[in-house]
C-alpha positions in Angstrom: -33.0 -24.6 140.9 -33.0 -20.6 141.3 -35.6 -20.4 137.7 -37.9 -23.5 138.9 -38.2 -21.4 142.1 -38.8 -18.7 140.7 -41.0 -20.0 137.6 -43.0 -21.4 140.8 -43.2 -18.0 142.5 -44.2 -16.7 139.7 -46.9 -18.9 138.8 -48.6 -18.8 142.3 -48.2 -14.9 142.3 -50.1 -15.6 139.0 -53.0 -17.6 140.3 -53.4 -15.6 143.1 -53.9 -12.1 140.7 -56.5 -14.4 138.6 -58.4 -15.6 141.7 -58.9 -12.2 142.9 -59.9 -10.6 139.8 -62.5 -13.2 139.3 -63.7 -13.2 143.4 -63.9 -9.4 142.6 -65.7 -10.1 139.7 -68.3 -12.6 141.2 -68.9 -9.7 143.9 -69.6 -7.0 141.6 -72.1 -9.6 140.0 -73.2 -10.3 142.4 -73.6 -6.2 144.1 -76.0 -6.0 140.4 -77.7 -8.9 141.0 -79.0 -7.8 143.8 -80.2 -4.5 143.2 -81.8 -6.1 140.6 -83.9 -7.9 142.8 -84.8 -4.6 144.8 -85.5 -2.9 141.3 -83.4 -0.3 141.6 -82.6 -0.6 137.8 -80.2 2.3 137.6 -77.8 0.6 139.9 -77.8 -2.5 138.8 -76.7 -0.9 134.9 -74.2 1.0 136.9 -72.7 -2.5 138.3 -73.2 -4.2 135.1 -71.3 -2.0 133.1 -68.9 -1.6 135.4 -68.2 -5.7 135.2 -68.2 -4.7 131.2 -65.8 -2.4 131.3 -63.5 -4.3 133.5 -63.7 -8.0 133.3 -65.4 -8.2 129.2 -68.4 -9.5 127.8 -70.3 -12.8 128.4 -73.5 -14.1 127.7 -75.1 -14.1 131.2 -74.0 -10.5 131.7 -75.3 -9.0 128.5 -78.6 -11.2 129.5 -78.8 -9.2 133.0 -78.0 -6.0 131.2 -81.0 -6.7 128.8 -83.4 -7.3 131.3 -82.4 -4.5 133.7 -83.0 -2.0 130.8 -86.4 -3.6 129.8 -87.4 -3.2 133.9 -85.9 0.5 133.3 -88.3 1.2 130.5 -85.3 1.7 128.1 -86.4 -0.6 125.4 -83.5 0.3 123.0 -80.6 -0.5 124.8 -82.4 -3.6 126.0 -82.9 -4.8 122.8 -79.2 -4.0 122.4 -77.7 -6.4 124.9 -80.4 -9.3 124.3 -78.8 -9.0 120.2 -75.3 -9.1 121.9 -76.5 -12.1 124.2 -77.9 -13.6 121.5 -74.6 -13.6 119.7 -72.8 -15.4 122.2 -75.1 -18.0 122.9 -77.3 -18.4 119.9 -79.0 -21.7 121.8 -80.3 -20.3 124.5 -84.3 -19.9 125.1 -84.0 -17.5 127.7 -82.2 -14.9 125.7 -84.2 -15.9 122.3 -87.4 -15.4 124.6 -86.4 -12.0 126.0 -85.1 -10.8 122.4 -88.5 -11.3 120.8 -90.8 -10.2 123.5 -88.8 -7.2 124.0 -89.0 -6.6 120.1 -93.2 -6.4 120.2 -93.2 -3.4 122.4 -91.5 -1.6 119.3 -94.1 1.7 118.5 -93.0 1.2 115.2 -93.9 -2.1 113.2 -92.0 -2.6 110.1 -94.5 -3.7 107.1 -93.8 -4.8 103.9 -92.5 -8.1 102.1 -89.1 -9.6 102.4 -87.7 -9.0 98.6 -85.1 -11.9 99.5 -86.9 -14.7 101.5 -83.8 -17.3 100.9 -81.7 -14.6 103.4 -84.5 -15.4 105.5 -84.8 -19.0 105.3 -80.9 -19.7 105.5 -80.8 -17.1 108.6 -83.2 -19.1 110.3 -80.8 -22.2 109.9 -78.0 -20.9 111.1 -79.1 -18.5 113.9 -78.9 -21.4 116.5 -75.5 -22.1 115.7 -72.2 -20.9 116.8 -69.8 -19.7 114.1 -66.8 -21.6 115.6 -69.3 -24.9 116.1 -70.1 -24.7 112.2 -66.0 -24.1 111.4 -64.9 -26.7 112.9 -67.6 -28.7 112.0 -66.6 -27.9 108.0 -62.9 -28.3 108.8 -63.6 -31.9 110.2 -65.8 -33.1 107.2 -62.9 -30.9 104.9 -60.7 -34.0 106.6 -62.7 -36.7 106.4 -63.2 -36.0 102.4 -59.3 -35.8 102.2 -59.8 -39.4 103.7 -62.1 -41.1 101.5 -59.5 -39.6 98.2 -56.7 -40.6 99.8 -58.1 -43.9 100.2 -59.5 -43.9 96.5 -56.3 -42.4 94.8 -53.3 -42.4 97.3 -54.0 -45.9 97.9 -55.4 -47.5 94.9 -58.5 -48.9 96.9 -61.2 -49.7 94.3 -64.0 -49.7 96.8 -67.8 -48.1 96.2 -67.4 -47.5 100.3 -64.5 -45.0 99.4 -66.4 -43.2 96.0 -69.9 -43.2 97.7 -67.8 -41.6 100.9 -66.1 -39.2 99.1 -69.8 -38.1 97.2 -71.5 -37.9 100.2 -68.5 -35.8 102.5 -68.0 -33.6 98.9 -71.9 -32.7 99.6 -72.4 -32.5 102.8 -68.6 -30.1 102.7 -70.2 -27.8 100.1 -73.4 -27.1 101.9 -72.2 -26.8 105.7 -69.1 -24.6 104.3 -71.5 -22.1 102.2 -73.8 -22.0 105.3 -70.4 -21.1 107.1 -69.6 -18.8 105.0 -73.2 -16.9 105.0 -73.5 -16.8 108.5 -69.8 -15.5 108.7 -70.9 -12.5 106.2 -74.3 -11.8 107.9 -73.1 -11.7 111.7 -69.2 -10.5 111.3 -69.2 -9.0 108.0 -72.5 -7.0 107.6 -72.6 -3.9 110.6 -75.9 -4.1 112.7 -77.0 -1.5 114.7 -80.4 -0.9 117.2 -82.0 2.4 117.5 -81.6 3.1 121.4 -82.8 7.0 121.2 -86.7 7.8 121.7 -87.4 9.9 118.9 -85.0 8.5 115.6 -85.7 11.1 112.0 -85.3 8.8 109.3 -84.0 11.4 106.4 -83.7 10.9 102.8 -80.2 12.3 102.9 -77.1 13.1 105.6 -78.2 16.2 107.0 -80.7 17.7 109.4 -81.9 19.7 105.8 -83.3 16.7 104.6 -86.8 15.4 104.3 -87.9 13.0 106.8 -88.8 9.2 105.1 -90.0 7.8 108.3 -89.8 7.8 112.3 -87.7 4.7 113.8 -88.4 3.9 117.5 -86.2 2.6 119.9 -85.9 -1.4 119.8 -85.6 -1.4 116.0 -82.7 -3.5 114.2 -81.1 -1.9 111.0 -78.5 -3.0 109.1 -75.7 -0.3 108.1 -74.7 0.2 104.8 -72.7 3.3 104.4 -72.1 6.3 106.7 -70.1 9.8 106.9 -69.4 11.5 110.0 -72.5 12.3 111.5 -74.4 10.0 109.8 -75.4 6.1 109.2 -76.7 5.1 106.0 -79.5 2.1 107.2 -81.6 -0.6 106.0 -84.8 -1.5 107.6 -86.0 -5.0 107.8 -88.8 -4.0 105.1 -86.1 -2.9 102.9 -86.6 1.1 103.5 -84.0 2.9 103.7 -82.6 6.1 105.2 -79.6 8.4 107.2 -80.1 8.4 110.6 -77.7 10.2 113.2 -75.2 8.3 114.8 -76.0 9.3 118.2 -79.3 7.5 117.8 -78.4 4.5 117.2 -75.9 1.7 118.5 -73.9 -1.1 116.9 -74.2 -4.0 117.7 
């Protein structure tokens, strides 16, 4: 009686800590919101970050993080928390919209042609999608097809239903799990970054000695492919390449 009293105690004690962390929570959210809507911009990132820091990530706040930067003028970090958005909620149009208007008021455009255009084509078929939607979706059809054999060879059945089945879950399995698989690589696996610093030297090598290749711009998306301790080794979406400082950029 004494450990059901106290397993109760305990779990109202519990409930009351989680409603008050996410009152206080909703009120800090509600404190940016609202110098939002008075545009003082530097206050609301103050909040927002804030919420960050104490309560994690979510869609919605790395969406009103996004926009108060953009409002701010800080195009980098804007671009920044719309990617991060973008992450969480790959569906939604709000974030997709903000993303790629806040990408065209990049100084720098980056020209040239895509030397792999099936990265691009499969990216654009799995960039709506969740990665834990598109896992279990491969671990269900992974089940099914365990079905349709077990019917074929565990049971004996004799049945065109059960080997036209098994074909068509053995396809459908291979496809959805390498799709799986690439967008598991290029989102988790491969390190993204944004420039968020005004002026960004691209250098031919990891030090301030170097030549120059190019200028980045704030708002640009790079992928990293090596670095030391100062510097990030990047890859521009026209395939250039370069060492940029650390400080000047931020990963995603």
């Amino acid at each position: 009686m004494r450990r059901l009293c106290f397993a109760l105690v305990a779990g109202a004690a519990f409930a009351m800590l989680l409603s008050s962390a996410v009152r206080a929570q909703t009120e800090e959210f509600t404190a940016a919101n609202k110098f939002y809507e008075e545009k003082d911009y530097p206050s609301a990132i103050r909040l927002y970050l804030g919420v960050l820091n104490r309560h994690g990530e979510s869609a919605a706040l790395y969406l009103n993080l996004g926009n108060a930067y953009f409002k701010a003028g800080d195009l980098g970090h804007a671009v920044l928390y719309y990617t991060r958005a973008k992450r969480l909620a790959p569906t939604d149009e709000d974030i997709a919209h903000n993303l790629e208007f806040a990408r065209q008021f990049s100084r720098v455009r980056m020209e040239g042609v895509q030397l792999n255009p099936i990265n691009a084509f499969l990216r654009s078929i799995v960039d709506p999608y969740q990665l834990d939607s598109m896992a279990w979706l491969t671990g269900a059809l992974f089940i099914v097809f365990m079905l349709f054999l077990t019917i074929r060879f565990g049971l004996g059945v004799v049945s065109p239903v059960a080997r036209i089945g098994a074909t068509v879950a053995l396809v459908f399995l291979f496809v959805l799990g390498g799709l799986t698989s690439f967008k598991y690589r290029t989102d988790f696996l491969t390190r993204w970054a944004v420039i968020i610093a005004d002026e960004c030297p691209v250098r031919t090598g990891a030090s301030e000695q170097s030549d120059m290749e190019l200028q980045g711009a704030p708002g640009l998306i790079v992928e990293i492919m090596s670095e030391t301790s100062d510097y990030y080794n990047v890859l521009f979406e026209n395939k250039r390449r370069g060492w940029v400082k650390k400080e000047l950029v931020a990963e995603i």
